[in-house]
C-alpha atoms as one frame of an Amber mdcrd trajectory, in Angstrom:
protein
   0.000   0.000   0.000   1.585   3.231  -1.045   2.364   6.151   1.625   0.032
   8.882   1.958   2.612  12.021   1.804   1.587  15.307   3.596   1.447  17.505
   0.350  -1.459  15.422  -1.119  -3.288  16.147   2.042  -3.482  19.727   1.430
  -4.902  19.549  -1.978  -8.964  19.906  -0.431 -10.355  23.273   0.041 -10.325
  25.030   3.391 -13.916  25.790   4.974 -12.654  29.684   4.965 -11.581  28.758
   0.805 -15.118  27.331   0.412 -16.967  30.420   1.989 -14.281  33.059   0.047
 -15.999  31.650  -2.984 -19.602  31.231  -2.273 -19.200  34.954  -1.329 -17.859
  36.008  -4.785 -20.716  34.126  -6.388 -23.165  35.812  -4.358 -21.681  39.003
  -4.944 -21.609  38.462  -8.532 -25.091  37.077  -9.089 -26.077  40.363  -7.000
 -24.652  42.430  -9.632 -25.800  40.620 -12.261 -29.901  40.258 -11.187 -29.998
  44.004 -10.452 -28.054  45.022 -14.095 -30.986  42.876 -15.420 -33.456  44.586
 -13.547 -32.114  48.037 -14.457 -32.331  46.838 -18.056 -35.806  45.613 -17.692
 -36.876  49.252 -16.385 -34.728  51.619 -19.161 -36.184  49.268 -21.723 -40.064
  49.178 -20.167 -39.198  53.295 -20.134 -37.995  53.531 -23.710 -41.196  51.294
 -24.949 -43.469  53.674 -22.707 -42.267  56.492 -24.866 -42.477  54.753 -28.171
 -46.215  53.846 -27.254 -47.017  57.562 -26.316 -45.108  58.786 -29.668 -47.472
  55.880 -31.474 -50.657  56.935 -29.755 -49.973  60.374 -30.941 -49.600  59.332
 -34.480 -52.781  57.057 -34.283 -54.511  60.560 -32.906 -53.386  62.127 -35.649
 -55.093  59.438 -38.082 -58.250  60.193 -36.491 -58.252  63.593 -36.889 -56.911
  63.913 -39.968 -59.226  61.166 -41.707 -62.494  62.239 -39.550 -62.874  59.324
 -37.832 -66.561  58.600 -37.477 -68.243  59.387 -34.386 -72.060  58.916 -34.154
 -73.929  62.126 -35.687 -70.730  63.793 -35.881 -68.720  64.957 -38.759 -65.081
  66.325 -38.960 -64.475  65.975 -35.202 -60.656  66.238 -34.459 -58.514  63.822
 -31.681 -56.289  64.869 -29.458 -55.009  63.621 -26.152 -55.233  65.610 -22.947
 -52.295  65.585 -20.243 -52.909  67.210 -16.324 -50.538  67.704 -14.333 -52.865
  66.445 -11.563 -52.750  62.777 -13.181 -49.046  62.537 -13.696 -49.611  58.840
 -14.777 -52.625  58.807 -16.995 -53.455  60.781 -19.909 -56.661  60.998 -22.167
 -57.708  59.999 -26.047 -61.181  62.107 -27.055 -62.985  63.477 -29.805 -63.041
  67.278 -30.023 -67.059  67.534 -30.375 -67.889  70.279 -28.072 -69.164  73.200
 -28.724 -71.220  72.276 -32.374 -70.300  74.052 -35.207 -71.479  77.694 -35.112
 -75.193  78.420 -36.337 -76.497  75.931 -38.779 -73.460  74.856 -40.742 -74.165
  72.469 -43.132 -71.099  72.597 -45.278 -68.608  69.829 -45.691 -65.699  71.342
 -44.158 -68.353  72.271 -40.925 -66.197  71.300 -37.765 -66.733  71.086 -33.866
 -64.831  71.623 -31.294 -62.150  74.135 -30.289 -59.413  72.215 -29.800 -59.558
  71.921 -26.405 -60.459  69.142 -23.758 -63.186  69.843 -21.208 -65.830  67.538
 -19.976 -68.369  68.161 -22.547 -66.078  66.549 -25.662 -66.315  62.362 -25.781
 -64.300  60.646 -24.049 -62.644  57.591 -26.196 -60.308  56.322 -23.453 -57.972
  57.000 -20.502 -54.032  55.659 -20.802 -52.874  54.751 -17.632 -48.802  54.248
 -17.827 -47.911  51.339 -15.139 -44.291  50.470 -14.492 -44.174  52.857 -11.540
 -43.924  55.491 -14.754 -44.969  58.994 -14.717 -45.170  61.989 -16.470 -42.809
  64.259 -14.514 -42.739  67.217 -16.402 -44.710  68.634 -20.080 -43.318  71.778
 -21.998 -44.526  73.959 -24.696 -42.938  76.188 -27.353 -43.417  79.854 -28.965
 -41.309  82.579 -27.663 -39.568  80.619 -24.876 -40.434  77.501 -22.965 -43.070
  77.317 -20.594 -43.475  73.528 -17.998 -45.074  72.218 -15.193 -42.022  72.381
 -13.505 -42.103  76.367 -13.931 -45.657  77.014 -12.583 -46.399  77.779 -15.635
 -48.319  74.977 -17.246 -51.096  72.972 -15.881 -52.555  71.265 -18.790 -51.836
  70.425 -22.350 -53.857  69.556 -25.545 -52.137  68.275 -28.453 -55.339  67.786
 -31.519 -55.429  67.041 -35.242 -57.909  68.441 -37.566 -58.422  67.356 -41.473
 -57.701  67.832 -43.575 -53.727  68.711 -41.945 -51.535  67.035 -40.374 -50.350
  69.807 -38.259 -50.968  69.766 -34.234 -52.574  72.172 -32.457 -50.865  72.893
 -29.401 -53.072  74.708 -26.255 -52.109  74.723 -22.414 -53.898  75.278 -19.588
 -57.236  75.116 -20.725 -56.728  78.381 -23.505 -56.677  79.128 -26.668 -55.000
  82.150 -26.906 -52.001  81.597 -27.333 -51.075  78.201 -30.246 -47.858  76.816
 -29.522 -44.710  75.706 -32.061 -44.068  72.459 -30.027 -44.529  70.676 -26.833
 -42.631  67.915 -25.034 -42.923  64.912 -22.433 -40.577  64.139 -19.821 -41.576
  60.888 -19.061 -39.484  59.434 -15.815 -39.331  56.051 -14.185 -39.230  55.008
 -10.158 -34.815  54.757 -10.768 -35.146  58.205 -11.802 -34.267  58.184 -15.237
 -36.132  60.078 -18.054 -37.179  59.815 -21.384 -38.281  62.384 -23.809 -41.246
  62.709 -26.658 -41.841  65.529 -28.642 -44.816  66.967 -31.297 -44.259  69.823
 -33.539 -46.863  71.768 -34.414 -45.617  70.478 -38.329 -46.879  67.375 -36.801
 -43.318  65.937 -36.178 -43.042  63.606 -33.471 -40.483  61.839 -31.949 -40.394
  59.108 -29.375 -36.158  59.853 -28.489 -36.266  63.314 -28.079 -32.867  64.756
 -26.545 -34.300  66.779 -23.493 -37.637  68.844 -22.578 -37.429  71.504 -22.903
């Protein structure tokens, strides 16, 4: 029977080896679960902005090709954003008031491209993913945002036969806008941007708002 030497005793791993690298694995599994999850929420935030950006294209499809509404004509869409609701915003139908006295032309048209209770309703967005809208801008002279006290509300509507957006804050419309902007921002506290020109340019990666 051959003789067990010392050195090929000491080959086996120590208990303090053994725990060394369970530690490292735990420490790198760590890192990698919440990289994942970081991923997961950038990407949930980037596909949050890409459905707003779509949303505002399928608006502008609406408005701009009269979608029928029940004895209605040549209503314009837009979608309505409140400060107050910071994760929900709302699709409706620009009905209210009627046309003025008793239009009966073609080219006849509701509405005053504004939201209030009185226009129909088509449905209410509601973001999820611990996502909000943080901040909304618009554009003419200079900027003007929630996050200044200046802005409360925000209407973005398309009318046919254009494709260009009407832009109106705070419930007016005295004053048309060049452009507005979303600053859309997630629970890690990173943001993503959309943006409408009143051209009816939109863009889902916009670099900043304002």
């Amino acid at each position: 029977m051959p003789a067990v030497s010392p050195s090929n005793l000491s080959k086996g791993f120590t208990l303090i080896e053994l725990l060394v690298v369970l530690a490292i694995i735990a420490a790198v599994t760590a890192i990698a679960l919440s990289s994942q999850s970081n991923f997961n929420k950038t990407l949930i935030l980037a596909n949050t902005a890409y459905d707003i950006a779509l949303t505002l294209r399928s608006v502008e499809h609406f408005g701009t090709g009269s979608r029928a509404l029940p004895g209605i004509a040549n209503a314009g869409y837009g979608l309505h954003f409140q400060s107050g609701s910071p994760d929900s915003f709302i699709l409706f139908a620009d009905t209210s008031p009627p046309p003025a006295g008793s239009c009966t032309r073609p080219d006849c048209k509701p509405g005053d491209r504004l939201y209030d209770s009185t226009d129909a309703l088509v449905q209410t967005y509601t973001l999820g993913n611990n996502i909000t809208i943080g901040d909304f801008c618009t554009f003419s002279d200079r900027p003007r945002c929630v996050s200044t006290g200046e802005l409360s509300a925000l209407d973005i509507v398309f009318v046919r036969p254009n494709s260009d957006a009407f832009i109106r804050a705070n419930g007016s419309s005295y004053t048309e806008y060049t452009g507005a902007c979303l600053a859309l921002v997630a629970s890690q506290g990173e943001s993503r941007f959309v943006s409408v020109a009143a051209s009816g340019e939109i863009i889902a990666k916009a670099a900043s708002c304002p």
